[in-house]
C-alpha positions in Angstrom: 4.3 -7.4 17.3 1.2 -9.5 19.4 -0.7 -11.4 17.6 -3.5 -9.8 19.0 -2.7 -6.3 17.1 -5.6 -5.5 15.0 -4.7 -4.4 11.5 -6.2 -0.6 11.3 -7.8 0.2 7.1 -3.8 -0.4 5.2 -5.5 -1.7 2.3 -5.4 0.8 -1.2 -8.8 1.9 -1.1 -11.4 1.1 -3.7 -11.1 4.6 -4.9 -7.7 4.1 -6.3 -8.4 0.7 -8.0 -10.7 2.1 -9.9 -9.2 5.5 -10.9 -8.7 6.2 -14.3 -5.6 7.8 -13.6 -4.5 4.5 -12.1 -6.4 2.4 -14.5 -5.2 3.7 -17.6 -3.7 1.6 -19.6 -4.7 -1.7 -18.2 -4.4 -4.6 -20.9 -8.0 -5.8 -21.4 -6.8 -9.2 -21.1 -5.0 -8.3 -18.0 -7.8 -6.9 -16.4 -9.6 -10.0 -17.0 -6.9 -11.8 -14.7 -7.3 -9.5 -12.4 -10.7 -9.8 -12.0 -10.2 -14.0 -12.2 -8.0 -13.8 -9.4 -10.4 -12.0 -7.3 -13.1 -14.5 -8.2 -10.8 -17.5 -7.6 -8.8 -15.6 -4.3 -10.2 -18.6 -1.8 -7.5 -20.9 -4.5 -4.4 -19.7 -3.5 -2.8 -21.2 -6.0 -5.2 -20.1 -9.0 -6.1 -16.9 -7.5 -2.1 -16.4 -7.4 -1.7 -17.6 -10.9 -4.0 -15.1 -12.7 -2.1 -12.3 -10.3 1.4 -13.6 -11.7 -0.1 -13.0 -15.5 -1.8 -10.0 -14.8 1.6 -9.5 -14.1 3.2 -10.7 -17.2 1.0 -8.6 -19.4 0.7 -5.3 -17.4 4.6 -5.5 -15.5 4.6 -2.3 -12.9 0.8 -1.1 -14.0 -0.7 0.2 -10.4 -3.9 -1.7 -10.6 -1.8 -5.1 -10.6 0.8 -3.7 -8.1 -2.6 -3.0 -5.8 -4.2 -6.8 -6.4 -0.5 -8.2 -5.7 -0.6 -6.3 -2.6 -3.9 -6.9 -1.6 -3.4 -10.7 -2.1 -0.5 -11.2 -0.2 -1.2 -8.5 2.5 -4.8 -11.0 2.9 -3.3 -13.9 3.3 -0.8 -13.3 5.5 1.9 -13.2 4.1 3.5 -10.0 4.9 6.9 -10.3 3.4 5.9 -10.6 0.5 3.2 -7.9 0.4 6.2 -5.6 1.6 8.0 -6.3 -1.7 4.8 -5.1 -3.4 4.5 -2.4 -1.2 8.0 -1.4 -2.2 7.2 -1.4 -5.7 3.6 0.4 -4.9 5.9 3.2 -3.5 8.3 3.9 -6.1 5.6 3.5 -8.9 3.5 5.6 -7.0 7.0 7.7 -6.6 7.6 7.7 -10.5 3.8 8.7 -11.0 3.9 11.6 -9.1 7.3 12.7 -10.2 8.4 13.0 -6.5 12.3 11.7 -5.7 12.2 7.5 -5.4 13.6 7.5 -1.6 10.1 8.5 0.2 12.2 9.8 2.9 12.9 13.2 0.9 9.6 13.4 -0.5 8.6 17.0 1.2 5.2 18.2 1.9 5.4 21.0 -1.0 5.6 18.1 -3.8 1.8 17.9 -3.9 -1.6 18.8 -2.2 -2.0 15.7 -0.3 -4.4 16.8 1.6 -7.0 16.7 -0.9 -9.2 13.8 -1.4 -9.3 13.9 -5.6 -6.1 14.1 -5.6 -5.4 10.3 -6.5 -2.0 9.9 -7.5 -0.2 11.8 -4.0 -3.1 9.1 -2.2 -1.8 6.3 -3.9 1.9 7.5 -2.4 0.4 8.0 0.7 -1.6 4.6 1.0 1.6 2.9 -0.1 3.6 4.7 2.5 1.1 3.4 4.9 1.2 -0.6 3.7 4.9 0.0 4.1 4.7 1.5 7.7 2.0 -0.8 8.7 4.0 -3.9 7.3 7.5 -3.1 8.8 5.9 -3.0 11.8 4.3 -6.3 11.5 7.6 -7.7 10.7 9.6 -6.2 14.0 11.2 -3.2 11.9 9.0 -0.9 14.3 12.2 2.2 13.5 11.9 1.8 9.9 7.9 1.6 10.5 8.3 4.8 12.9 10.1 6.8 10.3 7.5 6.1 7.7 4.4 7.0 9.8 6.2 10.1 10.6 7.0 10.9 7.3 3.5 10.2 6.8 2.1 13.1 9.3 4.4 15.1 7.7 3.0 15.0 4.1 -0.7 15.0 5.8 -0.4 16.9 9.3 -4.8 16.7 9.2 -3.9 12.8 9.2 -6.8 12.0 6.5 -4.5 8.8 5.9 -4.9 7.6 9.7 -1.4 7.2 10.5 -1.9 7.9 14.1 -3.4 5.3 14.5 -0.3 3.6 13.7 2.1 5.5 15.9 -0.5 5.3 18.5 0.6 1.3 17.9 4.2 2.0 18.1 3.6 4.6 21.8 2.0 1.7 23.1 4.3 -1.1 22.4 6.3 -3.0 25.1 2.7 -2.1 27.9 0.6 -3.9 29.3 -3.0 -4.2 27.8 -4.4 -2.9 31.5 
């Protein structure tokens, strides 16, 4: 993709960081990294640091998944905030009791549409990083197939995934 492509709102929304549902469970002291590595994210290497044992002491808790994402996805460096976003999907997956291959995820596993409904959201917003991110790293089909799937689970589009295949129509034109 350009350069020029302007990322549209892909980041887990505050909402979810602080959910209780997603929240539960935190390690006090892994909270405290958490909140380190926010403090410290202009040190890359710190910032990373505190992530990695945030990590350590809360392995596959959502709110660390979400600051791992949110690092990487920040800084650039999308291959690795797709390997998050992987493991955002099937925790989100796991969470929601829906199948682990988000491609047969159906509409009727949960009320997506609506808002309070945290746990479908975080599947949805992580389906979104992953569209959003294979198509920032030239997988635009595998990108396409999510963004569809993700109109599919929420035809009203509260996620904004048009936006995103509006991205993928308009590939390959000029800007005029």
């Amino acid at each position: 993709m350009p350069d020029t492509f302007v990322s549209p709102q892909v980041e887990i929304n505050e909402a979810l960081v602080t959910s209780a549902l997603l929240g539960r469970g935190l390690p006090t002291e892994a909270e405290h990294h958490l909140w380190e590595a926010g403090l410290s994210y202009h040190l890359d290497d710190i910032a990373e640091r505190h992530l990695r044992e945030a990590e350590s002491l809360a392995p596959g808790h959502a709110a660390v998944l979400i600051g791992l994402y949110r690092f990487y996805f920040y800084k650039g460096r999308l291959a690795e905030a797709l390997d998050v976003a992987r493991r955002c999907l099937l925790k989100a997956a796991e969470e929601n009791n829906f199948s682990t291959d988000w491609r047969r995820v159906r509409a009727s596993d949960a009320e997506f549409g609506r808002y309070e409904n945290i746990l479908p959201r975080f599947f949805l917003f992580s389906l979104k990083g992953y569209a959003y991110l294979q198509m920032r790293l030239g997988e635009t089909e595998e990108g396409r197939l999510a963004v569809e799937k993700l109109l599919e689970l929420d035809p009203t589009d509260k996620i904004g995934a048009k936006v995103l295949l509006g991205v993928l129509e308009r590939m390959g034109q000029d800007d005029d």
